[in-house]
Wavefront OBJ file of the C-alpha trace (Angstrom):
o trace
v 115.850 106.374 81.467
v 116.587 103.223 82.904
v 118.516 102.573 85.963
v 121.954 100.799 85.104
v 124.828 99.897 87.532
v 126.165 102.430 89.224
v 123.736 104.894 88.524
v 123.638 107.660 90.573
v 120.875 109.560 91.663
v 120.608 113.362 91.107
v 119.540 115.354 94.343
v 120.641 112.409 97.103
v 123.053 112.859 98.863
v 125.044 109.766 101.716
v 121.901 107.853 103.012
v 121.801 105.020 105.965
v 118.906 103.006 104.627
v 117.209 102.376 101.122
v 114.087 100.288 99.889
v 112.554 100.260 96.355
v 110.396 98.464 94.197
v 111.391 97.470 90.924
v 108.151 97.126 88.341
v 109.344 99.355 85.242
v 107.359 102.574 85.071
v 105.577 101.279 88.338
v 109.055 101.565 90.019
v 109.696 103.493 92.939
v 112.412 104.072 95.631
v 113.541 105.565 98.933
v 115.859 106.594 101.480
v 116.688 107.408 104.590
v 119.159 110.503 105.059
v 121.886 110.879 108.024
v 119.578 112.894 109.876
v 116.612 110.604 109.253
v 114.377 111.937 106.994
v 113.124 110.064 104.525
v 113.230 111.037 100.358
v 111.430 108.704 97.504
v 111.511 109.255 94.147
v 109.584 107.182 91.096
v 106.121 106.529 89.993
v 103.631 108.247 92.410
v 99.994 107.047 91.068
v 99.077 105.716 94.590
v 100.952 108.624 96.770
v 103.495 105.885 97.330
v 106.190 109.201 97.336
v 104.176 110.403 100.354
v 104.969 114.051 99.517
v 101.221 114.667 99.498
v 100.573 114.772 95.547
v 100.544 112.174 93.021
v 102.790 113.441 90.629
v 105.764 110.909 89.310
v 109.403 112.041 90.345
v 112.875 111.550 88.662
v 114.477 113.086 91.504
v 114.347 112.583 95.313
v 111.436 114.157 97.169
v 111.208 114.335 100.946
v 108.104 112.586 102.462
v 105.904 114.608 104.480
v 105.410 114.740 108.101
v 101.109 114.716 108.376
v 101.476 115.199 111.724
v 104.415 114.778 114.739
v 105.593 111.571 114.710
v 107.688 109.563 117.169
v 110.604 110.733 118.951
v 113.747 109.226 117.600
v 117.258 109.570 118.710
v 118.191 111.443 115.597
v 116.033 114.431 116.393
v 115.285 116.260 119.442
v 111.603 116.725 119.114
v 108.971 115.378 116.682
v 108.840 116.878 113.240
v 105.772 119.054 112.856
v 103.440 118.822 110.053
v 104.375 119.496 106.681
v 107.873 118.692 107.445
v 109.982 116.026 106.511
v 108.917 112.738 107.656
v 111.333 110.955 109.480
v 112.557 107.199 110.361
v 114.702 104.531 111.371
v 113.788 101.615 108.987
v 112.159 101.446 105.407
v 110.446 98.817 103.632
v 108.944 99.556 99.987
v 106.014 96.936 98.191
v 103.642 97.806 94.920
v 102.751 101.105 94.912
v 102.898 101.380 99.184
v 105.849 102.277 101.296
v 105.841 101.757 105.017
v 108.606 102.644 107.738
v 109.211 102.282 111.189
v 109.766 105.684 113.266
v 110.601 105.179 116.763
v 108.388 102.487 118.381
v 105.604 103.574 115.282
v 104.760 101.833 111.828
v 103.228 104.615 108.975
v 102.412 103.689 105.937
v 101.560 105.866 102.690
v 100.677 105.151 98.513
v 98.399 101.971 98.129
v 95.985 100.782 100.880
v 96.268 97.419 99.930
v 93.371 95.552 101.241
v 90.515 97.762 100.387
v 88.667 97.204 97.370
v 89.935 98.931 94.132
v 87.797 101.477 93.651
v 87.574 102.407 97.693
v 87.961 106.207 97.938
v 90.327 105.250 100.707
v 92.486 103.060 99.285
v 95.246 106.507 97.889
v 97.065 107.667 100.971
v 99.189 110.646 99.816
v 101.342 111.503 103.138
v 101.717 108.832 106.097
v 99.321 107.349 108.346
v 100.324 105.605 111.232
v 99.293 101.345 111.552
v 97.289 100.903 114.293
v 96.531 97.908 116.398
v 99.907 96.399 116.665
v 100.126 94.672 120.360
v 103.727 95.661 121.005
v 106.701 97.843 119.916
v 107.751 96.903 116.162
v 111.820 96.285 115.635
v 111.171 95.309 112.071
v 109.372 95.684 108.835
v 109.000 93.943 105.127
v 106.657 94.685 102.107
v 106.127 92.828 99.078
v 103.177 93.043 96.645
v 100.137 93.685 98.585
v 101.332 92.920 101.862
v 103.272 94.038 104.823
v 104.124 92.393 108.404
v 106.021 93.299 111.544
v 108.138 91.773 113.554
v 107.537 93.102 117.116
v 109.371 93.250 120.379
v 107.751 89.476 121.439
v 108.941 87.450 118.916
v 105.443 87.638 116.990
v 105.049 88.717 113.839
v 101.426 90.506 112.304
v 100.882 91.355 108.819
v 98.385 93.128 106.943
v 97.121 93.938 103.242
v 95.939 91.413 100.557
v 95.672 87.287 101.889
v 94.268 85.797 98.596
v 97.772 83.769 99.059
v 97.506 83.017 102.727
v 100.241 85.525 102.858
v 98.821 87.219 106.355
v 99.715 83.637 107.624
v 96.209 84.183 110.102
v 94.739 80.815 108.718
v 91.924 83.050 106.477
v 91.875 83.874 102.991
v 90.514 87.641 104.202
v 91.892 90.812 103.554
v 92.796 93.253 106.164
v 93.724 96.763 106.501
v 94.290 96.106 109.961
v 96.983 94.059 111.611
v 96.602 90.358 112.557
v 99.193 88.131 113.993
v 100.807 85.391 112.039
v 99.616 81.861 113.927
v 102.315 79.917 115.749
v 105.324 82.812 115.514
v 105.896 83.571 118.891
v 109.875 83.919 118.963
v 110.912 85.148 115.409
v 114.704 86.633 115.167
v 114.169 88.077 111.701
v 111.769 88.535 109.006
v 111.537 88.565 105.221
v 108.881 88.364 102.503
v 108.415 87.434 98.597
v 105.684 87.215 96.731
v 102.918 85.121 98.276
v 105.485 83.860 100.761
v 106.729 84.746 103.836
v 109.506 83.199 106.350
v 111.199 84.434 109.427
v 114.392 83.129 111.305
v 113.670 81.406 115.035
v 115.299 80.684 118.150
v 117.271 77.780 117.447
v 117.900 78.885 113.772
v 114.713 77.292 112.273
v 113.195 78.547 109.542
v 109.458 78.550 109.281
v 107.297 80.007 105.949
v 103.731 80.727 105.178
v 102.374 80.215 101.614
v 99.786 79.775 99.473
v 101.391 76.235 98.445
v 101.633 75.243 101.675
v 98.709 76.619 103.577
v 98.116 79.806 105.892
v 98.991 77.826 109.349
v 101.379 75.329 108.128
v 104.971 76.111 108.672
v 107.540 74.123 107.480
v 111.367 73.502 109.086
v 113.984 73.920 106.740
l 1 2 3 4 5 6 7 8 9 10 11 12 13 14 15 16 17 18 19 20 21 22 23 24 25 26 27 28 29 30 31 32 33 34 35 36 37 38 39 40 41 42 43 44 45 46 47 48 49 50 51 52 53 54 55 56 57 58 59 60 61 62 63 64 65 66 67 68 69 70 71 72 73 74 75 76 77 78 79 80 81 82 83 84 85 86 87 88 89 90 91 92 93 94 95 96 97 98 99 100 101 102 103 104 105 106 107 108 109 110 111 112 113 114 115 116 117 118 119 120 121 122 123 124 125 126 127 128 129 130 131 132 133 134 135 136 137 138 139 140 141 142 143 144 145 146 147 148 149 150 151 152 153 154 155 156 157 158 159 160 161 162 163 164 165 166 167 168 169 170 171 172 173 174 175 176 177 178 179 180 181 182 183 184 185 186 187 188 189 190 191 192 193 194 195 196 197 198 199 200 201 202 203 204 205 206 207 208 209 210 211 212 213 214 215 216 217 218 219 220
């Protein structure tokens, strides 16, 4: 059934945070509970549920711890595996759902940057982004990509960059984190397809995008 106004969801309850993307049947969604674990419900194809199958749900299902994760101030210890999975931000692209837990990105569904057919591209549960230089304080996904926006002002993205989206001056794909060239005091962050823009000191605007070029920024 489709999802009208005021629909409510069967099986969720009061939530803090919530992050979905809309693609018809592709669609998927989740949430982040008062005590911070995280639910998703939707199309599951690529794991992007992270409950550890790929089975499609109509109802909430809590994503699963694959191991302890960060302490947060929600919880007095990590959760252990097979647990819920728990976080203080979420950010949902196509098929792929990432959120930030404590000073920690994960990441689960569609490894976007491998090639199609990689055995390694499905990620059914979370698995934590490595290679970030400093603490995260933000996230965004869109289709095929996801960045960061870390305690130095920088941002680093990673996934598909057949747009310039990664905003590292290459048209190379990366499962790996590389920083966006020339952000070095970004105040907030937000992406679209093939584009991406964050708010500066000084309230200037500066994008990436395909139309303009991987390094070229513009003030708005």
């Amino acid at each position: 059934p489709g999802l009208g106004p005021g629909t409510r969801i069967e099986g969720m309850g009061p939530v803090r945070a919530v992050a979905g993307y809309f693609a018809g049947e592709m669609s998927h969604f989740c949430a982040i509970d008062p005590q911070g674990a995280v639910l998703c419900w939707g199309d599951n194809q690529w794991g992007a549920l992270g409950d550890g199958t790929t089975t499609a749900r109509p109802q909430p299902v809590h994503v699963l711890a694959p191991r302890s994760t960060a302490l947060e101030p929600l919880r007095t210890r990590p959760a252990p595996t097979g647990q819920p999975f728990t976080a203080d931000e979420i950010a949902a692209g196509y098929d792929e759902t990432c959120a930030r837990s404590g000073t920690e990105i994960w990441c689960w569904g569609d490894r976007h940057g491998l090639p199609i057919h990689d055995a390694h591209r499905r990620r059914h549960r979370p698995e934590k982004v490595t290679g970030l230089p400093a603490h995260p304080v933000e996230i965004a996904a869109v289709v095929g990509s996801t960045c960061a926006r870390l305690t130095t002002g920088g941002v680093w993205c990673w996934g598909e960059n057949d747009r310039g989206q990664l905003g590292d001056g290459t048209r190379q794909h990366s499962i790996t984190p590389f920083a966006v060239q020339g952000i070095r005091d970004a105040r907030s962050l937000s992406l679209a397809y093939g584009l991406g823009c964050v708010l500066r000191s000084g309230n200037q605007v500066s994008c990436w995008s395909d139309e303009r070029g991987a390094t070229d920024f513009a003030k708005l």
